[in-house]
Structure formats: structure tokens, C-alpha cells
C-alpha positions in Angstrom: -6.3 -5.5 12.4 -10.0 -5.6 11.7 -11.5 -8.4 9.6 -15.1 -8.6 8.7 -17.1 -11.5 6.8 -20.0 -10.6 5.5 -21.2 -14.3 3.5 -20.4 -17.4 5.5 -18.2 -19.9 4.5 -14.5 -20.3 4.1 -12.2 -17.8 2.7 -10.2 -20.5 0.7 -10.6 -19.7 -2.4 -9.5 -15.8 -4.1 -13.3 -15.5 -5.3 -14.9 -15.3 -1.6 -11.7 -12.7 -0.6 -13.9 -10.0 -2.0 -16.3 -10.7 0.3 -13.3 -9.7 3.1 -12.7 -6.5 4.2 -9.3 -5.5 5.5 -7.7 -2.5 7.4 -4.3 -2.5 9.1 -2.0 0.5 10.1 1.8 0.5 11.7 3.9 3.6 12.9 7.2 3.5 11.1 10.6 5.4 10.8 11.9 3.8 7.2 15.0 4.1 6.3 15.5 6.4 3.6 12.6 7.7 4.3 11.1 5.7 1.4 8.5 3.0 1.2 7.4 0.5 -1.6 4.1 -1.3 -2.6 4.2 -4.5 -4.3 4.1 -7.9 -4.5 5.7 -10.1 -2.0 8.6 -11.3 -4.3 9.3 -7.8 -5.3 8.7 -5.5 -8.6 11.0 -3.6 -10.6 11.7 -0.7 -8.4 11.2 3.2 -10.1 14.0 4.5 -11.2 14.9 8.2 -8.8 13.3 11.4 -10.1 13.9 14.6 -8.4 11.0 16.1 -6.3 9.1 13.6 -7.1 7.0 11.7 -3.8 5.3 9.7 -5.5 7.4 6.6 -8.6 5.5 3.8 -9.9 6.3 1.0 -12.5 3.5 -1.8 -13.3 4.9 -3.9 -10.3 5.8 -1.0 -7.7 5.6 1.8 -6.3 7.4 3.7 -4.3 6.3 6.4 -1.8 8.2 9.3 0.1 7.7 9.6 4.0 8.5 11.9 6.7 12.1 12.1 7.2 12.9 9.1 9.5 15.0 11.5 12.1 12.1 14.1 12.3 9.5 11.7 13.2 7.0 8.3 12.7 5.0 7.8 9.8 1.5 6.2 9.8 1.4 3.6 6.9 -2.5 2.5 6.4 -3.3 -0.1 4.2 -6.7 -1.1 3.3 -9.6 -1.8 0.4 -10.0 1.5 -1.2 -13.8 1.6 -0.5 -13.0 0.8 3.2 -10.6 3.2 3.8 -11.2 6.6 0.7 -10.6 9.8 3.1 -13.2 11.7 0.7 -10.5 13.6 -1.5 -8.7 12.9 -4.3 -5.9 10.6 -4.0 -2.1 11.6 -4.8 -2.2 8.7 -7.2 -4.5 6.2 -8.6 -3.2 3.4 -10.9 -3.0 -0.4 -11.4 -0.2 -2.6 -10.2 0.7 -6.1 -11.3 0.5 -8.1 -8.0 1.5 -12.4 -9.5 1.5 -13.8 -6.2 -1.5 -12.1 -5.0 -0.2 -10.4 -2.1 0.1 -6.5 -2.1 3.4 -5.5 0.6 4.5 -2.4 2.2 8.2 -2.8 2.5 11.2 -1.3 3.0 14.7 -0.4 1.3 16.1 -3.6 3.2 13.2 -5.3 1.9 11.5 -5.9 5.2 7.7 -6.1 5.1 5.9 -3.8 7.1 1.8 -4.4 6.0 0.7 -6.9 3.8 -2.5 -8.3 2.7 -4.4 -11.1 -0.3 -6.0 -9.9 -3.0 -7.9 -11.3 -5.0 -6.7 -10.4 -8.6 -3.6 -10.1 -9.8 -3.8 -6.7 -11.6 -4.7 -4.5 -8.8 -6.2 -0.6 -8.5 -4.0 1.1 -5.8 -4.7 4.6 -4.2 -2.3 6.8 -2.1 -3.4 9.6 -0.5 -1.2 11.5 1.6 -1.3 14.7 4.2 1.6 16.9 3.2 2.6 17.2 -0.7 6.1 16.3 0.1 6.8 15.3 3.5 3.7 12.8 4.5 3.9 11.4 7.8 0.5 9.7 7.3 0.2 7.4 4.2 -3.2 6.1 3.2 -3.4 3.0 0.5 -6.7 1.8 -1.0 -6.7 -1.6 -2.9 -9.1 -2.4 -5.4 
């Protein structure tokens, strides 16, 4: 993980966490093949649609990988203006993070990337490599 502080002083307060810039990836094989973003505690999950890769509610989203058998998929999670690729992204919305905590998890609710934030309404940007089957994942925050 790369952390960078660019004012000195403590990062105590959510104010100065703009201030930090954050950037952390992980291989993963998910079960399911499906991921979700959002708070620590949870959100109310998207209800199943068909050909779709990409659900959100206010409070999560959920994201289709590369089929776990075939393969890892590279999750990357990061501030959108560290991290934009240069193309559009697959989506780009706001989610409803209360505890302030944006998480990458899991079906069996593990958490596999995390980080602070300093609001809790959020912008969130995916962009992905393959329109159905992504095994690299790219999400911006704010």
C-alpha cells in the first residue's frame, strides 16, 4: 500500500484525510465470482438482474469478476484522481458510506480492500477491462 502526506500534521481528524492519498490492490478468486463495495457494516445488496456486471443501490454495489475457476482477478482500490485509467468508467455514481469506511468484500462477507473516507456520501468509479468477464477491477473514490 502506498500512502503519501502531502501537509504535516496528524491525520486524526476526516478533514486532513483529503490531504491522504491511497492506493491498494489484491489478486482474488471470489466466490460467486461477485464482489461488493460498501460500507463496513454492509448496505442493502442489489437485487439480481440478468446480464448485468455491474448493480448498485445507494449503499452498494456489486460488481461481476472473472469466473473464480478460470482465473485471479485484480481488485484495485484507490482515490479516483490517483488511480482514473483515462477512459470512461463502467459506472460512476454516489454511495452512502455512514461509517466512513468504503469495503471490497465478498459473498461471505469477508473484506478484501478497505479504506477512510472522508465523507459519508461518496463518488465511486469502476472501470473494468472486459464488458462482462473483468479479471481487473479498477475503483476510484471521491
Amino acid at each position: 500500500m502506498l500512502v503519501l502526506q502531502f501537509k504535516a500534521g496528524k491525520l486524526d481528524k476526516p478533514e486532513r484525510w483529503k490531504a491522504l492519498i491511497m492506493y491498494t490492490s489484491k489478486l482474488i478468486k471470489p466466490v460467486n465470482s461477485l464482489i461488493f463495495i460498501s460500507d463496513r457494516a454492509g448496505g442493502e445488496i442489489p437485487a439480481w438482474q440478468k446480464d448485468k456486471q455491474i448493480l448498485w443501490t445507494n449503499s452498494c454495489i456489486s460488481v461481476l469478476c472473472y469466473p473464480e475457476q478460470d482465473g485471479p482477478t485484480e481488485v484495485i482500490l484507490g482515490t479516483g484522481r490517483e488511480i482514473d485509467p483515462g477512459f470512461r468508467a463502467r459506472f460512476d455514481g454516489m454511495l452512502e458510506i455512514p461509517n466512513c469506511t468504503v469495503t471490497v468484500q465478498n459473498v461471505t462477507h469477508e473484506s478484501l480492500l478497505s479504506m477512510e473516507v472522508a465523507e459519508q456520501i461518496v463518488r465511486v468509479r469502476i472501470w473494468v477491462n472486459h464488458p462482462r468477464w473483468a479479471n481487473k477491477i479498477v475503483i476510484g473514490v471521491g
